[in-house]
LOMI-555622 format. One line per 2 residues: number of its first residue (from 1); their letters; for each residue x, y, z negated of N, C-alpha, C. Coordinates in Angstrom, 3 decimals, always signed. Each point is the difference from the previous one (the first is absolute). Example, Ala and Ser with C-alpha at 12.3 -4.5 7.8 and 13.67 -1.06 7.14 Angstrom:
! residues 2
1 = AS = +13.190 -5.690 -7.800 -0.890 +1.190 +0.000 +0.900 +1.200 +0.000 ~ -0.350 +1.050 +0.720 +0.820 +1.190 -0.060 -0.770 +1.090 -0.730;
***
This chain:
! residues 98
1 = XX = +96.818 +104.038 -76.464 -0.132 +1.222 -0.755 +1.306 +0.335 -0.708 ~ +0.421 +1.083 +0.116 +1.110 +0.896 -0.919 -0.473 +0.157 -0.992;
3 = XX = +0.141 -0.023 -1.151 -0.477 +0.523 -1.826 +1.043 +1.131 -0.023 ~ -0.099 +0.827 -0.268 +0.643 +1.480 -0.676 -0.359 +0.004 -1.692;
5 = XX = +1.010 +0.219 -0.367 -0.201 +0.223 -1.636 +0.698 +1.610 +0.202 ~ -1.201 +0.828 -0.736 +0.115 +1.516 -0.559 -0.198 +0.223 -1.312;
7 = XX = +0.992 +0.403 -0.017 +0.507 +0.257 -1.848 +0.112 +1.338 -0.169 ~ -0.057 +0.765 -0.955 +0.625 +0.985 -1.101 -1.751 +1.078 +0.102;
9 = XX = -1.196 -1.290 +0.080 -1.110 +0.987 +0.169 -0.644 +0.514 -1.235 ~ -0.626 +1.315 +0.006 -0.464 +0.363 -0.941 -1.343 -0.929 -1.007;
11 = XX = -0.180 -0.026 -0.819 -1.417 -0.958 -0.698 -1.044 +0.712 +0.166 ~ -0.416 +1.006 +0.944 -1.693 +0.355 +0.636 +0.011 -0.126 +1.313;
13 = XX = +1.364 -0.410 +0.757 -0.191 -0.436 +1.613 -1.156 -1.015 +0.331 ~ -0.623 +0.024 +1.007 -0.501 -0.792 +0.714 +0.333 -0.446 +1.230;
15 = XX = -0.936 -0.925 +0.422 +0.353 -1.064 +0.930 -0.295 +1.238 +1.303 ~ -0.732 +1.004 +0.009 -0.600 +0.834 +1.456 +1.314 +1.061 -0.388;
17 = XX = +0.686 +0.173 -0.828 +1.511 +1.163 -0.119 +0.674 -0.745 +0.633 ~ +0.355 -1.165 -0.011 +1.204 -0.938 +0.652 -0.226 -0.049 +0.866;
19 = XX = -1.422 -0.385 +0.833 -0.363 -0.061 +1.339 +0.319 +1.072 +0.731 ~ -0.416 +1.151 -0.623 +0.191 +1.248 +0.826 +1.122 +0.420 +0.119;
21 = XX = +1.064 -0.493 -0.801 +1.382 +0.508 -0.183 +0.978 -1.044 +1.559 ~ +0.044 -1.598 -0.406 +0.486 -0.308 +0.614 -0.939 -0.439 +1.685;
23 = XX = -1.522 -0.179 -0.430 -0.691 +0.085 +1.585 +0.817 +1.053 +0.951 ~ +0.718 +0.836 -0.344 +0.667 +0.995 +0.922 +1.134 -0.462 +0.868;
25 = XX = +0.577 -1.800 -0.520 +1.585 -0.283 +0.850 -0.718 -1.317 +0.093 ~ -1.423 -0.590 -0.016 -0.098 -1.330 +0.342 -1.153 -0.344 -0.114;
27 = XX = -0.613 -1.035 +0.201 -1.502 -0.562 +0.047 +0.143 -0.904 -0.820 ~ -0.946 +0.432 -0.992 +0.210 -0.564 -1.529 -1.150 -1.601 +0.413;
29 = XX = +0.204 -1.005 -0.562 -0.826 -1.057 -0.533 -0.999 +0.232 -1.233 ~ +1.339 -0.058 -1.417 -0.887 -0.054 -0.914 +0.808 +1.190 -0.808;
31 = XX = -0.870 -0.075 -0.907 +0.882 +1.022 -1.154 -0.752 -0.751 -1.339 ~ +1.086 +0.142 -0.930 -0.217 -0.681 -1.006 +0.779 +0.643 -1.638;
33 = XX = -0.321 +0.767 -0.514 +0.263 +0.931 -1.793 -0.383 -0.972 -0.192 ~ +1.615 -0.541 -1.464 +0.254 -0.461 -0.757 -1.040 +0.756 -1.117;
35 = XX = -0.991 -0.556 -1.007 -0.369 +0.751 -0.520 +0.170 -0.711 -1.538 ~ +0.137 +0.611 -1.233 -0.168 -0.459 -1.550 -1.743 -0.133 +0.153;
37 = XX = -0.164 -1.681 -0.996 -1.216 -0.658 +0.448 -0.621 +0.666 -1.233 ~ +0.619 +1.333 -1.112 -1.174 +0.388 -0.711 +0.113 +1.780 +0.207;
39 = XX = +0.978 +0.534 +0.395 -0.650 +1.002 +0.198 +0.106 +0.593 +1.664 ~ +0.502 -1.276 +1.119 -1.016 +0.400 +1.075 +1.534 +1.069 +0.714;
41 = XX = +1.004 +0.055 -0.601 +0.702 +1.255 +0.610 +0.931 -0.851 +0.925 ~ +0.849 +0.775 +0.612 +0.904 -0.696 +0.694 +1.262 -0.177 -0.698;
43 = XX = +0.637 -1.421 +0.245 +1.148 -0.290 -0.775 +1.266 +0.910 +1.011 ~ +0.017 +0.484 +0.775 +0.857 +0.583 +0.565 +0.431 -0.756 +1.192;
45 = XX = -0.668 -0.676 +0.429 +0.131 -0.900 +1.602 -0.785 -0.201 +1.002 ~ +0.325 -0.527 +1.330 -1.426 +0.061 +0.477 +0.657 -1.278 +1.186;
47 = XX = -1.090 -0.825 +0.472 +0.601 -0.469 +1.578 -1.034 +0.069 +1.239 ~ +1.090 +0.264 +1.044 -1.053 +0.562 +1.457 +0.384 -1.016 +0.733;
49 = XX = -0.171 -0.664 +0.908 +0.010 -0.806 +0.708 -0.650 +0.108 +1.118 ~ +0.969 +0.127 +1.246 -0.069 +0.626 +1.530 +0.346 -1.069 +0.810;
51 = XX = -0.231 -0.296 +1.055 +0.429 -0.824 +1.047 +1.412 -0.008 +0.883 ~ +0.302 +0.830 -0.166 +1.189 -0.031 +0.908 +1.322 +0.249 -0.939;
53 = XX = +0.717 -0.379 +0.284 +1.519 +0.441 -1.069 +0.421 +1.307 +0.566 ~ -0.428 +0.459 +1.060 +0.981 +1.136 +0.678 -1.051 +1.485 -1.241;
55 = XX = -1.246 -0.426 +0.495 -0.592 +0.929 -1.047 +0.674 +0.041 -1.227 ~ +0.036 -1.496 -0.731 +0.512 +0.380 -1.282 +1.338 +0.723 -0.335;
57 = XX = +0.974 -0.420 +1.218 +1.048 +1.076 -0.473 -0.088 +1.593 +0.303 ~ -0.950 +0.214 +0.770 -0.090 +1.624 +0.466 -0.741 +0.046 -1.663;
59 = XX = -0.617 -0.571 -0.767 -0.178 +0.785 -1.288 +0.959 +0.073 -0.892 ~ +0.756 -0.825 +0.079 +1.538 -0.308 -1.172 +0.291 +1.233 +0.324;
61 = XX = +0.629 +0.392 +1.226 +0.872 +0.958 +0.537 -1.113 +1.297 +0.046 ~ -1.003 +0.458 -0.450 -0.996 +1.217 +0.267 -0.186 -0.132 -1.130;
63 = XX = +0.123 -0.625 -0.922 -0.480 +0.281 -1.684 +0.666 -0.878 -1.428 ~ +1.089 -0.413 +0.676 +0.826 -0.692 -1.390 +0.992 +1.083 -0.411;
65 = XX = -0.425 +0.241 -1.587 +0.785 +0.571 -0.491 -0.724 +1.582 +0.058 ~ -1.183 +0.204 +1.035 -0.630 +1.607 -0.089 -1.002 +0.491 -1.487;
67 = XX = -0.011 +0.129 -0.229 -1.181 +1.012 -0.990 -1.689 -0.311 +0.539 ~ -0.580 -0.474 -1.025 -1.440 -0.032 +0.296 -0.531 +0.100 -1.192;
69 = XX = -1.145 +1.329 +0.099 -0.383 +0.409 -1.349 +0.829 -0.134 -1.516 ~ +1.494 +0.716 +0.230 +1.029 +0.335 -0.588 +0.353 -1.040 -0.919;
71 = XX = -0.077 -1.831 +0.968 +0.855 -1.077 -0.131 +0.770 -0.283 +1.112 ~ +1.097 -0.399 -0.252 +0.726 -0.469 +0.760 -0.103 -1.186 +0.931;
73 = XX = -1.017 -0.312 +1.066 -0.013 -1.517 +0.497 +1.091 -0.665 +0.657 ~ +0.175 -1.483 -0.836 +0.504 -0.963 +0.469 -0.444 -1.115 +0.847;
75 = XX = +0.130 +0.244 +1.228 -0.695 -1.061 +0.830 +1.037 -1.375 +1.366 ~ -0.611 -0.690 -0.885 +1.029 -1.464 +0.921 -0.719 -0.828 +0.477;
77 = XX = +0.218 -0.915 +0.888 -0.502 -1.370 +0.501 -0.294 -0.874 -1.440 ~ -0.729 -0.368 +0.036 -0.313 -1.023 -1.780 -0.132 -1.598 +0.419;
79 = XX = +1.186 +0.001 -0.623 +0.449 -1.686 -0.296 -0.903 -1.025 -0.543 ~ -1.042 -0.749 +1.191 -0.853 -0.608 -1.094 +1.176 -1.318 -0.632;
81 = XX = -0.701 -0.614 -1.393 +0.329 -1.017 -0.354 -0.617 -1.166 +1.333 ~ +0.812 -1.259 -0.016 -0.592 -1.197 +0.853 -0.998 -0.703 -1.014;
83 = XX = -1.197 -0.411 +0.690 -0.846 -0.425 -0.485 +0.344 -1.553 -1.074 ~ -0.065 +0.256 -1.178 +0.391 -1.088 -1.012 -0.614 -1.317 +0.579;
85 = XX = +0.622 -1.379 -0.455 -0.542 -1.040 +0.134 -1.253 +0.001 -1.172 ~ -0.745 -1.143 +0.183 -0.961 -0.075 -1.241 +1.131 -1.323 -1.260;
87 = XX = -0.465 +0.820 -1.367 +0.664 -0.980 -0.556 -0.781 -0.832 -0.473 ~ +0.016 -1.629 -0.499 -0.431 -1.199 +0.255 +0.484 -0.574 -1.304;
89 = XX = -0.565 -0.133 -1.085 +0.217 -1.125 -0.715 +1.178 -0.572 -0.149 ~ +0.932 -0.523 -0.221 +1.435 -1.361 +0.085 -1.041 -0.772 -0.947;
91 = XX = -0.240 -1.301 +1.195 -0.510 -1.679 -0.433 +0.696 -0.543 -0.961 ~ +0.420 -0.774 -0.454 +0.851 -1.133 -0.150 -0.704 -1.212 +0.041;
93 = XX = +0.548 -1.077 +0.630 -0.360 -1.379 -0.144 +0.224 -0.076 -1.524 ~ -1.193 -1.219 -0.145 +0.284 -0.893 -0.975 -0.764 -1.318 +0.240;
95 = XX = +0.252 -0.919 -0.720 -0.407 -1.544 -0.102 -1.426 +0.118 -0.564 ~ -0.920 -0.822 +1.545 -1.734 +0.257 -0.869 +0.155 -0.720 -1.183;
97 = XX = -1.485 +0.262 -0.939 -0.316 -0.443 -1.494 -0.506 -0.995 +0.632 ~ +0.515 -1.215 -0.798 -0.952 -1.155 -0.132 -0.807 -0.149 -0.734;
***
């Protein structure tokens, strides 16, 4: 899967505006608004995630940097982080109690 991160979105977008916007240059997976966990709006991001990379760049190049509902979208390939190790305690030896 490709992840797309879309930025500069308005806070009443939804997940079926994005679909319909970029479903037009690719076959979307998922769609996913960043949303504030108390009033529910959008923080101004979103990620789509498509199967093929060739799709994902026909959207870079068909809508980075265009106007959508009079924001500017920013849309790139999104860098995940690598999955962290788990962190573990540091042991130390010591001498059992007698």
């Amino acid at each position: 899967m490709i992840k797309l991160f879309v930025g500069g979105l308005r806070p009443d977008v939804s997940e079926m505006d994005i679909a319909m916007l970029i479903g037009l240059y690719c076959n979307i997976e998922t769609v996913k608004v960043v949303r504030d966990r108390a009033t529910h709006k959008c923080k101004g991001y979103a990620f789509v995630e498509t199967s093929k990379v060739d799709d994902a760049q026909k959207v870079i190049s068909a809508l980075n940097g265009e106007s959508f509902k009079g924001n500017t979208l920013t849309i790139k390939i999104s860098e995940e982080e690598a999955p962290k190790a788990p962190k573990f305690p540091k042991y130390t030896t010591r001498k059992p109690i007698r």
